[in-house]
N, C-alpha and C positions, 0 to 999 in steps of 0.2 A: 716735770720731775715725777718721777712713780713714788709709788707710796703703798707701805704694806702692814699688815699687822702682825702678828708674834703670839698667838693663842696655846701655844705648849709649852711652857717655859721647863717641864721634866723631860723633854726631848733633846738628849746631846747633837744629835746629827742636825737639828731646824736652831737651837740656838746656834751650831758652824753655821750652817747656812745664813741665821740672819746679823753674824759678823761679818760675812761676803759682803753682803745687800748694803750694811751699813758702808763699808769701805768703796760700793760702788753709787756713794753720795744718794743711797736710796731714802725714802724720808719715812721713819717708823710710826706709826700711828699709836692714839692709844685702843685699848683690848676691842672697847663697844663703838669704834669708828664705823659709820656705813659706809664711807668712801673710800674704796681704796682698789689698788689695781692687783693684789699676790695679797693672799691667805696661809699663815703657815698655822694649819688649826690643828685640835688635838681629834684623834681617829674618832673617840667616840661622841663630841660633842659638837658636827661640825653644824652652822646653822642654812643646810642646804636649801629650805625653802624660800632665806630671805638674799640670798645669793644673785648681787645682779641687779636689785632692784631699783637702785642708784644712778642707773644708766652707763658704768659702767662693768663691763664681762671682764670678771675678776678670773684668776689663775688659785685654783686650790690644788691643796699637796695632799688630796686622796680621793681616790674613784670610788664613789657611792656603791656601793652593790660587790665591793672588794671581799669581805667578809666571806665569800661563795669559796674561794681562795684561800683564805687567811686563818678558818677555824677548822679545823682537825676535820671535824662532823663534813660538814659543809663542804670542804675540799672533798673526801671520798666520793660523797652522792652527786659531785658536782661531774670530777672524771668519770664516774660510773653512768653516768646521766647521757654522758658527751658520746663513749664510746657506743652505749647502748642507741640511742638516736641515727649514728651513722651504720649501725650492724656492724658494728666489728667487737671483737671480743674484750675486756678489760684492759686497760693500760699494761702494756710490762715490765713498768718501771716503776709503779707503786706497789708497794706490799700488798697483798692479797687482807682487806680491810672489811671490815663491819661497824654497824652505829648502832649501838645498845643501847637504849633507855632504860632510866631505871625503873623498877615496878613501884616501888613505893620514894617519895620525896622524903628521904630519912633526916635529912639538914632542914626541912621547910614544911608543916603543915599548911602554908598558906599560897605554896606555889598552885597554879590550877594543875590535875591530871595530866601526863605528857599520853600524846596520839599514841596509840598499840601501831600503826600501821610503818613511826619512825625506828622501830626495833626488829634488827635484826637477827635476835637471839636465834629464831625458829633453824636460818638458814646455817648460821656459823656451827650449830650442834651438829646439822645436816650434811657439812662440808665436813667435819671431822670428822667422821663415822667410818671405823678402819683405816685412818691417817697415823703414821708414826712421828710426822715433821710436829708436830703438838706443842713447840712453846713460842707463845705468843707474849705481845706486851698492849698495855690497857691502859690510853690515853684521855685523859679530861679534853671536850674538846676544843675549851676555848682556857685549858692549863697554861703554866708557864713557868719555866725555871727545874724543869723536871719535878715538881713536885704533885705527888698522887697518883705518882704510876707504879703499875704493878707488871712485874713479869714473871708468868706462870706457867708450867704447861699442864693445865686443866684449864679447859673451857669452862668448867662448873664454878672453879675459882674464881675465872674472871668474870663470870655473870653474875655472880654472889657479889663479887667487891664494887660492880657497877650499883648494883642494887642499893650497896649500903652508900652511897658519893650522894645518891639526889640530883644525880647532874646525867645528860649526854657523855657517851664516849664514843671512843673507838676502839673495837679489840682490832689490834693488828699482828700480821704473822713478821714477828720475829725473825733480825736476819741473822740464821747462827752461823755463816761462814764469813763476818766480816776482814777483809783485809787488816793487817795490826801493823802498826809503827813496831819500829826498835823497843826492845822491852815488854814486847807481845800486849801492845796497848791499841785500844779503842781509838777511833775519832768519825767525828762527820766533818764535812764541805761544807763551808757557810761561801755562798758568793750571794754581791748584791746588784738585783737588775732593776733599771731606772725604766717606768713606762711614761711616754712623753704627752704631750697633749692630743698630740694626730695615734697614737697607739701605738708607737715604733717601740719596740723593742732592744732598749739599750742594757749591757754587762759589762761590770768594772774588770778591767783589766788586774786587778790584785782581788784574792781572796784566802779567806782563813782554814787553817784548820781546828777546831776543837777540840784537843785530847786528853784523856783519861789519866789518871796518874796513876793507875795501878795493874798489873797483868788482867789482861778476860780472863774472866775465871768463867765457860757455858756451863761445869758441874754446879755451879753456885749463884744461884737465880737470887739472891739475897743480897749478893756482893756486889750492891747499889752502884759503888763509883767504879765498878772493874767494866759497868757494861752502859752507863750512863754520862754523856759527855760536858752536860750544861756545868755553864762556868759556876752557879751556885752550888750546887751537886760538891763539884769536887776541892773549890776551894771552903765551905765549909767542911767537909764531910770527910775528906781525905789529909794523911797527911804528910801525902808526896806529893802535894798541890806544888807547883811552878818547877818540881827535880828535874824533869827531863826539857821543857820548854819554859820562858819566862809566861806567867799567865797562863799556860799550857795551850798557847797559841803558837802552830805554829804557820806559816807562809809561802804560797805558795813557791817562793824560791827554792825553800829547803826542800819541798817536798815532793818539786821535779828532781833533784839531787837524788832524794831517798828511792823513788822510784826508777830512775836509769841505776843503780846503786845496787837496789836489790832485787829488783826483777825485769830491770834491762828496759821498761815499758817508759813509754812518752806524757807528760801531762797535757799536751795537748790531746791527747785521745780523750781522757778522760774532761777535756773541756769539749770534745765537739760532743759527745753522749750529753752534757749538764745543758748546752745550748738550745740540743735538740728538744730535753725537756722543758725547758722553762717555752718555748714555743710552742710545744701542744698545750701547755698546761692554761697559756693563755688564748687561745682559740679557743679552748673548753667553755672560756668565759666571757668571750668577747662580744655576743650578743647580749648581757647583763652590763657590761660597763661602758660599752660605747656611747659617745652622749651624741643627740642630734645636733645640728647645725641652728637649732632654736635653742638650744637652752641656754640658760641666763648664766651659766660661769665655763667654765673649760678646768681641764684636771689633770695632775703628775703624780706620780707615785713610786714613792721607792721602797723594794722590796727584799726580804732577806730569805731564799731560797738553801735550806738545806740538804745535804746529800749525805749519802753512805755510801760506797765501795765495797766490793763484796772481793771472793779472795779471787774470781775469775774476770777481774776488774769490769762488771758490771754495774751500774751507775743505780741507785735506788730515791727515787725524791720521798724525804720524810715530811716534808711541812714547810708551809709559806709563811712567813711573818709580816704582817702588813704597815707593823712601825718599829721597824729593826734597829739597832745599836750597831755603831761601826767600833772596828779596832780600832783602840785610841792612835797609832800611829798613824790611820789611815786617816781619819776623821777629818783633818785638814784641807787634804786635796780633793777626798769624797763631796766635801761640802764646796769646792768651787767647783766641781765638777759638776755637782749639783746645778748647781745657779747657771753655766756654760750650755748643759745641754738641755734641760726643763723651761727654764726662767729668758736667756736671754734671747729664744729666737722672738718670742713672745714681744718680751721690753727691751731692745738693745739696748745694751751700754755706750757711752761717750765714747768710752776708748775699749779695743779690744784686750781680751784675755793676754797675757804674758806669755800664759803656758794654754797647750791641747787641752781638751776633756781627756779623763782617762773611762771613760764609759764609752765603749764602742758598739754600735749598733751589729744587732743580731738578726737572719735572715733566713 
């Protein structure tokens, strides 16, 4: 009989999954158990060194050195890192990005000094020097929920407002031609890609859109929820939260509909561009997460890649999130899919699945 632990209990997607586990007569342990075969730990607290040491090679739900991926910062220097190594020139699928430190710790006198060599004020003033495209937006890099972004077009803005955070960012170039739903509204691409114990690369066959409740307004860099998609944003913030979509989620059913509808175009195009990227982005980082054949656990990880569309339906990755929330409608099938393609080549089950995984491997 397998037996696993439950160390997140504020993760909706790992309590789905260990409703699975449970219905699949798996036997739950309690939190501080050494023995046990599947780890469903929380991202920052997982205890990797004592991992294994049981004599059993446990299964954890996140690849150690993830983080390279999953923090705004970290993601930039990580593609910029990759591209630069092979001589080729920047991604063209991420915004044209920098990571600015702040000069003084305004939130912390007791943080230590950040490195002069992690800032790259000097370059982004340099790149903008007789530039008109000039409005950008300025990410915390380890934010969340839209909040403490700025979008300006002065570069001096956004290095003042770094300054005064105390924290890493990222000034990034702003995409001012995004594609717009009905009602001339905002959204990004949330899709979620499962990486498996061997490194395969799996994506769920359903994904969301997140959109804005209010027209873009590009004259009005101020007009937070006209340019900003996060479901906090705009269900507090707005108050044509859920008018146009329930949630202001919409899926991708509709929004293959909306696209042959209004500009004759296919969503699968715009799914083989999101495939191709989530593919480089993890070669970028594949020599940081790969585990050897000696190490004392093995590792899965599910991930919430989001996207923007631009009006020439070119595909843009904004950010990885390395412990994602699913749509509540999906959450169900997400989380047996989970356990179907992660969990059970690993620990079969007694009896097979009912239904397919709807995570399909990408190549």
């Amino acid at each position: 009989m397998y037996r696993y632990v439950q160390r997140d209990p504020d993760s909706s997607v790992y309590a789905a999954v260990s409703a699975v586990l449970d219905e699949n007569e798996w036997i739950r342990c309690r939190r501080e158990s050494p023995r046990f075969h599947l780890m469903l730990g929380d991202l920052n607290r997982l205890p990797w060194h004592t991992l294994g040491q049981t004599g059993v090679k446990p299964l954890v739900n996140y690849y150690r050195g993830a983080r390279l991926i999953c923090r705004k910062a970290q993601l930039t220097r990580t593609l910029n890192n990759y591209r630069s190594r092979m001589g080729r020139p920047p991604v063209p699928w991420y915004p044209e990005s920098y990571v600015v430190s702040p000069r003084q710790n305004a939130k912390s006198t007791k943080r230590p000094p950040i490195i002069a060599s992690t800032d790259d004020r000097d370059r982004l003033r340099e790149a903008v020097t007789g530039r008109r495209d000039s409005v950008w937006i300025v990410k915390s890099s380890c934010g969340a929920k839209g909040l403490g972004m700025l979008i300006t077009d002065s570069v001096e803005k956004a290095i003042d407002f770094v300054d005064s955070q105390g924290q890493l960012h990222v000034v990034q170039k702003y995409i001012e031609n995004p594609l717009l739903l009905d009602g001339d509204r905002k959204f990004d691409i949330r899709v979620w890609v499962l990486l498996d114990h061997e490194f395969r690369v799996f994506m769920y066959k359903e994904g969301v859109l997140r959109t804005t409740s209010e027209p873009y307004r590009p004259d009005d860099l101020q007009a937070t929820t006209s340019h900003l998609t996060n479901h906090y944003l705009q269900e507090n913030f707005s108050q044509n939260y859920g008018l146009y979509e329930e949630g202001n989620e919409m899926f991708f059913d509709e929004f293959a509909a909306f696209l042959h509808r209004k500009h004759g175009k296919r969503l699968h195009d715009v799914l083989s561009q999101i495939r191709s990227i989530v593919l480089e982005t993890f070669k970028s980082v594949r020599e940081d997460l790969i585990l050897a054949e000696t190490a004392s656990y093995r590792s899965f990880q599910l991930f919430g890649f989001d996207f923007m569309l631009d009006t020439s339906f070119k595909v843009w990755l904004m950010e990885v999130n390395g412990s994602p929330a699913s749509a509540e409608r999906l959450l169900p099938a997400m989380a047996q899919s989970i356990v179907q393609t992660a969990i059970d080549p690993l620990f079969p089950p007694a009896e097979e699945a009912s239904q397919s995984t709807l995570f399909e491997p990408i190549d």
